[in-house]
Legacy VTK file of the C-alpha trace (Angstrom):
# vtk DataFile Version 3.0
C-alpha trace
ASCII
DATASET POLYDATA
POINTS 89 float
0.000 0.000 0.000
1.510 3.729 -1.168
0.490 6.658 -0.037
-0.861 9.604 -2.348
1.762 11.120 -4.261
4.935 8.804 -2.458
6.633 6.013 -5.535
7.756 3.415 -3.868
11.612 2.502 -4.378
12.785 -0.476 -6.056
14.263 -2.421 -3.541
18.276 -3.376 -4.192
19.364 -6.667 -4.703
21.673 -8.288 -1.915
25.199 -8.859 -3.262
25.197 -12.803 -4.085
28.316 -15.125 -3.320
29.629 -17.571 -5.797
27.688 -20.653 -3.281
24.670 -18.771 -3.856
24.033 -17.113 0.004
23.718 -13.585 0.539
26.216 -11.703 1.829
25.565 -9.570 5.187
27.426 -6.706 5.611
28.010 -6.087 9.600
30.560 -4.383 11.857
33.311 -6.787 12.961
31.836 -6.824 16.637
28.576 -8.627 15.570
31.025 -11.242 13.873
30.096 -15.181 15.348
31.844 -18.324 15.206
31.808 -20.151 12.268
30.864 -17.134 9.948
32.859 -16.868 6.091
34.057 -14.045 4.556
36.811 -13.895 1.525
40.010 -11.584 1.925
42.767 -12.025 -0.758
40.669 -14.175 -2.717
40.696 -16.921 -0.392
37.772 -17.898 1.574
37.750 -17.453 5.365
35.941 -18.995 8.452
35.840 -17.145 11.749
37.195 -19.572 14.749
37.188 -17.134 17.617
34.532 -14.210 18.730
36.196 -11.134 18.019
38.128 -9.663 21.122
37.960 -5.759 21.702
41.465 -3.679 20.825
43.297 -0.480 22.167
39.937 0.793 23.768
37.406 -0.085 21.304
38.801 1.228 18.216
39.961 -2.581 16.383
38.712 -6.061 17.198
40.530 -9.442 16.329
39.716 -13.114 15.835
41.312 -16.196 14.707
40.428 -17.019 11.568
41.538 -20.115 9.180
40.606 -21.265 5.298
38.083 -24.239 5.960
39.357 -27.878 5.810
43.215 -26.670 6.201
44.320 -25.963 9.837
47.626 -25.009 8.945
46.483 -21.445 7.698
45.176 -20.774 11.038
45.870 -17.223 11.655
44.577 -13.605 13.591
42.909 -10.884 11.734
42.506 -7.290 13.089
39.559 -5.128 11.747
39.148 -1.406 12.460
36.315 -1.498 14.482
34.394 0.753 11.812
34.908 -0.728 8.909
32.095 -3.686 7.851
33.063 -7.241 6.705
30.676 -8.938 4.235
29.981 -11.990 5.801
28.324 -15.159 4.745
26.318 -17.450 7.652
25.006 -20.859 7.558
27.648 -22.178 4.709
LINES 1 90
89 0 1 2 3 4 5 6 7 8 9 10 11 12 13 14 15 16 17 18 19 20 21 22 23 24 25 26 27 28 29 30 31 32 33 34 35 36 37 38 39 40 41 42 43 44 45 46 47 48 49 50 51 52 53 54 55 56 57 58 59 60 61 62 63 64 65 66 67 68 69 70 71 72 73 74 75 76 77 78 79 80 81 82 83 84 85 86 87 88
């Protein structure tokens, strides 16, 4: 239902990943466990809830490329700049 005289907007498409989920695009402090992201063209899974850095202003988590333990590693994000994020992969 429109009101008199208001168009209603086309609504965007979310941005698609190449597994076909939708990716969220969220501050790194509402990153979870288990969530995927790609950085570098590799494909990420969170291990660790992001821990708060130098007062607030970065946040860091363990992070690893699925199936290969060996690439286990820590990533710092500003804590203003948003991730896209895929859940439930």
């Amino acid at each position: 239902m429109t009101r008199k005289g208001v168009k209603a907007q086309p609504r965007q498409a979310k941005p698609e990943t190449a597994k076909g989920t939708a990716a969220l695009s969220m501050l790194p402090m509402e990153i979870q466990v288990g969530d995927h992201f790609t950085d570098h063209d590799f494909e990420w899974e969170v291990l660790t809830r992001p821990a708060v850095l130098h007062g607030g202003q970065s946040l860091r988590a363990r992070i690893r490329r699925p199936g290969l333990p060996e690439t286990e590693r820590e990533m710092t994000w500003q804590a203003h700049e948003r991730v896209q994020i895929r859940r439930g992969s």
